[in-house]
C-alpha positions in Angstrom: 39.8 50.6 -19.4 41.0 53.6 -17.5 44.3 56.0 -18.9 46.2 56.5 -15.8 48.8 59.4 -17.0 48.2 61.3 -20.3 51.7 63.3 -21.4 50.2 66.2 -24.2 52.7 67.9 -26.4 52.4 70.9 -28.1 48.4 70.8 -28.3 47.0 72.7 -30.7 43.3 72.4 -28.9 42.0 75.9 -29.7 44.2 77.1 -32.8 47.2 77.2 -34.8 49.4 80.2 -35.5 48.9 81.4 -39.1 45.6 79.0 -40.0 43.2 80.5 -37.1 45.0 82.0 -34.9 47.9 84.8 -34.1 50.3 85.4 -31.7 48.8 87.0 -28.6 45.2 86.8 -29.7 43.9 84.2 -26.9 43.9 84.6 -23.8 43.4 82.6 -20.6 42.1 82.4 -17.4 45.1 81.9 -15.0 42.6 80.3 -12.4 40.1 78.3 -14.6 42.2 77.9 -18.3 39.2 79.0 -19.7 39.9 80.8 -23.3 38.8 84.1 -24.2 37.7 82.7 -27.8 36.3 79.3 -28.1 36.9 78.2 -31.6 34.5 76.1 -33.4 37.3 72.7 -33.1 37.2 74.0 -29.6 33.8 73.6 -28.9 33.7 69.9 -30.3 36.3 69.1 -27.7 34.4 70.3 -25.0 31.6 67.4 -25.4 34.5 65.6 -24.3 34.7 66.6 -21.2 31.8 64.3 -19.5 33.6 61.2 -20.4 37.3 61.9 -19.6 38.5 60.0 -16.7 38.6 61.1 -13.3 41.6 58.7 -12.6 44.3 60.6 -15.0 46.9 62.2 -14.2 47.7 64.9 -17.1 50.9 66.4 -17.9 50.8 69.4 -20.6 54.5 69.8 -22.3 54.6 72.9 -24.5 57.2 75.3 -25.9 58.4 78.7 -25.9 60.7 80.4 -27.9 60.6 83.7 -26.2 60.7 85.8 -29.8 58.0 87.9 -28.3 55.2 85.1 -29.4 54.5 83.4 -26.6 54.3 80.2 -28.6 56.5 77.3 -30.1 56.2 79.4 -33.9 52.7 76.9 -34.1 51.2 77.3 -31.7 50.4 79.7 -28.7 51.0 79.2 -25.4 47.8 79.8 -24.7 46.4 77.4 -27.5 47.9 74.6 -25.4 46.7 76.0 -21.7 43.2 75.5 -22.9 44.0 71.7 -22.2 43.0 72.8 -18.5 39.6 74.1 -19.2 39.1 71.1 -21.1 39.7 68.9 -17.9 39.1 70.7 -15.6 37.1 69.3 -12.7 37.7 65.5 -14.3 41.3 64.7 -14.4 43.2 63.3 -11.3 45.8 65.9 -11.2 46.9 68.6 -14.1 50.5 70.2 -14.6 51.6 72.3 -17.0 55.6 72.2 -18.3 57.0 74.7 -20.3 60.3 74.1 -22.5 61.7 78.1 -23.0 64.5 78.0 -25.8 
């Protein structure tokens, strides 16, 4: 059984404001989405990667609220950006969308 499209919203792959993370701490790669800090939950997730399907299409929804954060008041921007590292190289297609309030 194959997932053709996988919508993400608001992933909180590598962190979450106020429990492991703060605002502007991680960075990422603009070319690769790798993160500058791989969290341990982070690390599970990339054993992952060698079975996620090459067939999906992945959209990443996250959210801004342009306080100065970068991030929905959960979690970073960057936080959900790591989805890309996570795929990258395996999914079909990846695009990122990003709701500013």
């Amino acid at each position: 059984m194959f997932i053709d499209h996988l919508v993400a919203m608001a992933g909180h792959y590598d962190g979450i404001i106020g429990m492991n993370d703060k605002p502007q701490q991680l960075k990422i790669d603009k070319k690769t989405g790798k993160p500058s800090i791989m969290r341990p939950e982070y690390r599970n997730l990339l054993s992952l990667r060698k079975i996620f399907s090459k067939n999906t299409k992945v959209l990443n929804i996250y959210g801004n609220l342009e306080d100065g954060t970068n991030s929905d008041g959960d979690v970073s921007n960057a936080s959900d950006q790591s989805l890309k590292y996570l795929i990258n190289g395996r999914a079909k297609s990846y695009r990122q969308l990003i709701d500013s309030r």
